[in-house]
N, C-alpha and C positions, 0 to 999 in steps of 0.2 A: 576842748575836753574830749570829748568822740574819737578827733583826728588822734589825741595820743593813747584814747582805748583801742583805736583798730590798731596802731602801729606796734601795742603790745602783746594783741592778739598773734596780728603776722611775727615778731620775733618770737615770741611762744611757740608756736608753730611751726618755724625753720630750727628751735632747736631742738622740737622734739623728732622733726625730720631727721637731723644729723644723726641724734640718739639712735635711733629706726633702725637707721644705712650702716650705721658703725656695726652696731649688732648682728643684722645680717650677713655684714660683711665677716664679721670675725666667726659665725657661725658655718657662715659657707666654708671659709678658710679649715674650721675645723674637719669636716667631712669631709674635703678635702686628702686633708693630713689621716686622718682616719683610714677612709678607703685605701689610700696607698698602704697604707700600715696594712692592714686586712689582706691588700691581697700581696706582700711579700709572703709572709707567713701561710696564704693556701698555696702559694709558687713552690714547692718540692724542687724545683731545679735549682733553687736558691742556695740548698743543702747539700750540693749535690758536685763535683769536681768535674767540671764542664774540658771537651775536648779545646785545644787549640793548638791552633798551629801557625807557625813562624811566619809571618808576611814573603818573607823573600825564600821560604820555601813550602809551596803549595800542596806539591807532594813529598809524600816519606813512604816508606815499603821496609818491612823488615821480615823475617820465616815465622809463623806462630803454629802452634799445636790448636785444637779444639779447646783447649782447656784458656787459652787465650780470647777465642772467640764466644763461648759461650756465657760471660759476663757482659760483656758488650752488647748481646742480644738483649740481655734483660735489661740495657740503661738505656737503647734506641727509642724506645720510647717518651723517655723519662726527658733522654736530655734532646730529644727532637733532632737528629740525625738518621741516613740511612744506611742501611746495610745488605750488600749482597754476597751472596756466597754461589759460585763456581764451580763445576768439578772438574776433574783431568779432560775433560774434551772442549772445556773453556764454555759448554751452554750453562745457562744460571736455571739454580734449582732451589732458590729463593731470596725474595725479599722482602725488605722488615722496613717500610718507611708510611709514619702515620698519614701523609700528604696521597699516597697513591691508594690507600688503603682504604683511606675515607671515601675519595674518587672512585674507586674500583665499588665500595657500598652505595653507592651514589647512583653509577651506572648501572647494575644490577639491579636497584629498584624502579627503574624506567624501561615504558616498552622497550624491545627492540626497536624498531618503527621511528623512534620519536629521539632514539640515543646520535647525541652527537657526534662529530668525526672522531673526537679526542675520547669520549666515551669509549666508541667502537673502537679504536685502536688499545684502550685500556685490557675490554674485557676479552681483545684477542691474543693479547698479552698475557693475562691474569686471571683469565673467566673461563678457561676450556680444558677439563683437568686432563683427556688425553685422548688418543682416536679412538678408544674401547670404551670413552664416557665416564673410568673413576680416575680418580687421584695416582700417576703413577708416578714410578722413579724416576725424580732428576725434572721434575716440572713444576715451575714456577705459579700453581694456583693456588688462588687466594680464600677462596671457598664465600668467594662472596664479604670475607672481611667481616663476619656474624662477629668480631670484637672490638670494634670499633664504640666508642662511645663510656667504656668504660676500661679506662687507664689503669687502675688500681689492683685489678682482679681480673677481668676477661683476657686482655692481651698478653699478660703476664702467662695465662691460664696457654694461649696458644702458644708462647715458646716453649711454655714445661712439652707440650706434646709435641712439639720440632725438634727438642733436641734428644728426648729419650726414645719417638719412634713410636708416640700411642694414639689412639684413637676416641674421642667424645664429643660430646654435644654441647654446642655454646652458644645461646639463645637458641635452643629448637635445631641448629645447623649441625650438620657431622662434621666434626674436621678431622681426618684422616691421614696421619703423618706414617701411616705405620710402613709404609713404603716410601717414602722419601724423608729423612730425616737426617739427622747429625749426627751421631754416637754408634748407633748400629752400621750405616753405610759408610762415613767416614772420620770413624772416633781415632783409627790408627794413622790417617795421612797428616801432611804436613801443610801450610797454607800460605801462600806470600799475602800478606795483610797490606795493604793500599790503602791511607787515606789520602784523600783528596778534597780540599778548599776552593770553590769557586762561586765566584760573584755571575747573579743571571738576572733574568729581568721576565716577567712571568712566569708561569706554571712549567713543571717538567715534566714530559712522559720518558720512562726507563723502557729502551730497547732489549729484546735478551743480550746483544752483543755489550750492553752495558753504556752505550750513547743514549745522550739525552734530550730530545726534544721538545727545545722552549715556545711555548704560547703564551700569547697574551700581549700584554702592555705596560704590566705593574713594574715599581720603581725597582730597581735596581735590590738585589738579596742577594745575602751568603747562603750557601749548601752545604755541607760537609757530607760526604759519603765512605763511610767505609767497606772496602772491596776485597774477600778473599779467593783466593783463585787456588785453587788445590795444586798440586803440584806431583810430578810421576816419580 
């Protein structure tokens, strides 16, 4: 009698185990489903008409006006691509890519001292506004990237002042476009627009000459960069 009360203890027991595990199971399953739901819906790229371009052609170039370029600036964010703009002597006089930008904030908040090679190569790229110490025509600084962190409103906030040419404050920083900008300096030229598609495998730093040097080890990525180079 004992031996068939334990044995219905133990089946008791294994079925209310199964009950348990089922439950679990289906409850993780939910959260699951959930979270993915959740984060299409905070994804804005999801809404958004993403670039692509043709496998068996990596590059395309066609002539654009400012008026071309200037919607592009406000999706580089959005849809996580970069953008450089050139002028008639072929140096770059800005660019627009979240990945350097963040790096470029990154670098700027560490000593000098302590900044690693890739840092230092960043901020002598994008950290030096010019021999006289401000912001001048046709240079690529980043003013420290003080928009970084806030996608929606700050960064947005630093194209309005790249492309019209003004000058303000974003997080405490001045950013100072009022000499090098888009519309003022070259609202009337014309632009040969380059994108470019390519698979890398770590981090890139952007040279002014517009080459890019890869570091690191990580798995293989797509880049897409779009390049306007002004034209005489």
């Amino acid at each position: 009698m004992e031996n068939a009360v334990e044995a219905m203890k133990m089946a008791f027991g294994m079925i209310v185990f199964v009950i348990a595990l089922s439950a679990s199971m289906y409850l993780l399953n939910t959260a699951t489903s959930t979270s993915k739901v959740l984060l299409y819906y905070a994804d804005e790229t999801n809404y958004l008409d993403n670039i692509n371009i043709n496998e068996n052609s990596n590059i395309t170039k066609r002539t654009v006006t400012v008026d071309t370029i200037i919607p592009t600036l406000y999706r580089y964010y959005k849809e996580n691509f970069a953008v450089q703009i050139y002028n008639k002597q072929g140096k770059l006089i800005q660019i627009f890519d979240v990945n350097i930008e963040g790096k470029v904030r990154k670098a700027a908040g560490t000593i000098a001292s302590r900044r690693t090679g890739e840092q230092m190569a960043l901020m002598s790229l994008y950290g030096v506004p010019d021999a006289t110490g401000t912001p001048g025509e046709n240079n690529p600084y980043l003013f420290e990237a003080p928009w970084i962190g806030n996608t929606s409103k700050d960064i947005k906030t630093r194209v309005d002042l790249f492309v019209r040419g003004e000058c303000a404050y974003i997080n405490g920083t001045r950013v100072d476009y009022t000499k090098n900008n888009l519309l003022q300096k070259h609202g009337d030229s014309k632009f040969e627009e380059e994108f470019i598609e390519y698979a890398y495998k770590g981090d890139t730093i952007s040279s002014e000459d517009g080459t890019e040097t890869i570091t690191g080890n990580a798995k293989p990525e797509t880049k897409i960069v779009i390049i306007y180079r002004e034209l005489n």
